[in-house]
Structure formats: structure tokens, C-alpha cells
N, C-alpha and C positions, 0 to 999 in steps of 0.2 A: 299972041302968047303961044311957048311952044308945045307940044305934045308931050303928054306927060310917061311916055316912052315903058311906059307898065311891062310891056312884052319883052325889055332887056331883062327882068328881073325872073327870079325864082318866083316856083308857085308861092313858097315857102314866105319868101322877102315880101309880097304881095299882098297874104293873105294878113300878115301881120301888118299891115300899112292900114289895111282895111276893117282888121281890129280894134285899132289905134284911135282909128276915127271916130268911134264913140265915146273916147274920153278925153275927145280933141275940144269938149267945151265943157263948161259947167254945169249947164241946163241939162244935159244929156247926163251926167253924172249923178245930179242931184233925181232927173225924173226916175234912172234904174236904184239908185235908196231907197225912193220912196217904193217902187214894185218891191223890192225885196224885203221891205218893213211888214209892209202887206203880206207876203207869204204867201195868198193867192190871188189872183184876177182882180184887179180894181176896176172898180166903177165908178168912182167918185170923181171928183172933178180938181183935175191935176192942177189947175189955175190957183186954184184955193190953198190947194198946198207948195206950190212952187213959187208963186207969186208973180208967176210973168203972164203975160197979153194971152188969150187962146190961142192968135195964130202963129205964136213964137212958139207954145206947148206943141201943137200939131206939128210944127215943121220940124222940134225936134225928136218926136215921136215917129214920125214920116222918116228918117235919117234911120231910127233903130231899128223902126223894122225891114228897112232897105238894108241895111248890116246883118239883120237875122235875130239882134239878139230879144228884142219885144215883138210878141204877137198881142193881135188885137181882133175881140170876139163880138158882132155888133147884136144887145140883147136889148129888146124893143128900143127906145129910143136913144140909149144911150151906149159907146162902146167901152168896152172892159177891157183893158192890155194884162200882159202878164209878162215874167221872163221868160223867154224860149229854153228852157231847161238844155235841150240836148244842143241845141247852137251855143250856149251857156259855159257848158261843160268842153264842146269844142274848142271856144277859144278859148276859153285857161287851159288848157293844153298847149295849146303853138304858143299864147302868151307864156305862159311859166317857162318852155322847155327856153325861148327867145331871153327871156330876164333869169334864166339860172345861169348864166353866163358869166366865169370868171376867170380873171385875167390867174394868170401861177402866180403864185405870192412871194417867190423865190427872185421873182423877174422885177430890176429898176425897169422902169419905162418912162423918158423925156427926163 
């Protein structure tokens, strides 16, 4: 397999690719709802509410906080994630400026 050649591109092109990836499945989409349902730091137990295996929760827990957008607080035995507020508010920023994109409306195109 080839090289995924990341370094031809903009910061810009890049960072939005690596945005993206978090709502590149549904697990990862469904686990930042429930964070944001919450409103603060969860502790509970995502299985219960997601409905998938633990090690499918962890891996794609493991994925958000490798993208920045969930952190996670380990308080006595159990850990608590939450959304990364200011990584949060970063990428809706490059996301939105990326998706306010519109063609002239004046213009046929194909």
C-alpha cells in the first residue's frame, strides 16, 4: 500500500482530513452526543449507553482523544472523558470556514 503522501498537502487540507476522521464512523459520533448530552465529564459507563463491546468503546474513545477532540480524567477506578472545549471550538472553525463554501449561484456548472 502506498504512502499516504500528507506532506503534498496544505496545513489547512490536512488538518481538515484529520477533522473529519471523527465523524468518519458512527460510534465516534454517537459516543461525542452522548459527551455533549452530559454537559460535563462522564463517568458512567459508555457501553451501557452506546450499546457496543468495551473494546470497540475504548478504540473509539482512543481515536478522539488522538484527534484532540475528548479528553479523559482517570478518578479512582473509573475514567471520566469529556469534550476538549478549546480543540472543540478549533475545529468548528477550519470545519465551518471549509463547509461555508459556495459555488456563485450565477454560474451553470456541467
Amino acid at each position: 500500500m502506498g504512502l499516504a503522501k500528507t506532506e503534498i498537502f496544505t496545513d489547512a487540507q490536512n488538518q481538515i482530513a484529520i477533522f473529519a476522521k471523527a465523524f468518519g464512523h458512527p460510534a465516534r459520533v454517537a459516543i461525542l452526543q452522548q459527551l455533549f448530552q452530559m454537559d460535563s465529564c462522564y463517568c458512567g459507563n459508555l457501553v451501557d449507553e452506546i450499546g457496543l463491546a468495551q473494546p470497540t468503546i475504548s478504540q473509539h474513545l482512543k481515536e478522539l482523544r488522538n484527534l484532540g477532540l475528548v479528553k479523559g480524567n482517570v478518578e479512582g477506578t473509573s475514567v471520566c472523558y469529556c469534550i476538549d472545549k478549546e480543540n472543540w471550538a478549533a475545529m468548528k472553525a477550519v470545519m465551518g470556514d471549509f463547509l461555508d463554501q459556495d459555488l456563485p449561484e450565477n454560474e451553470d456548472c456541467c
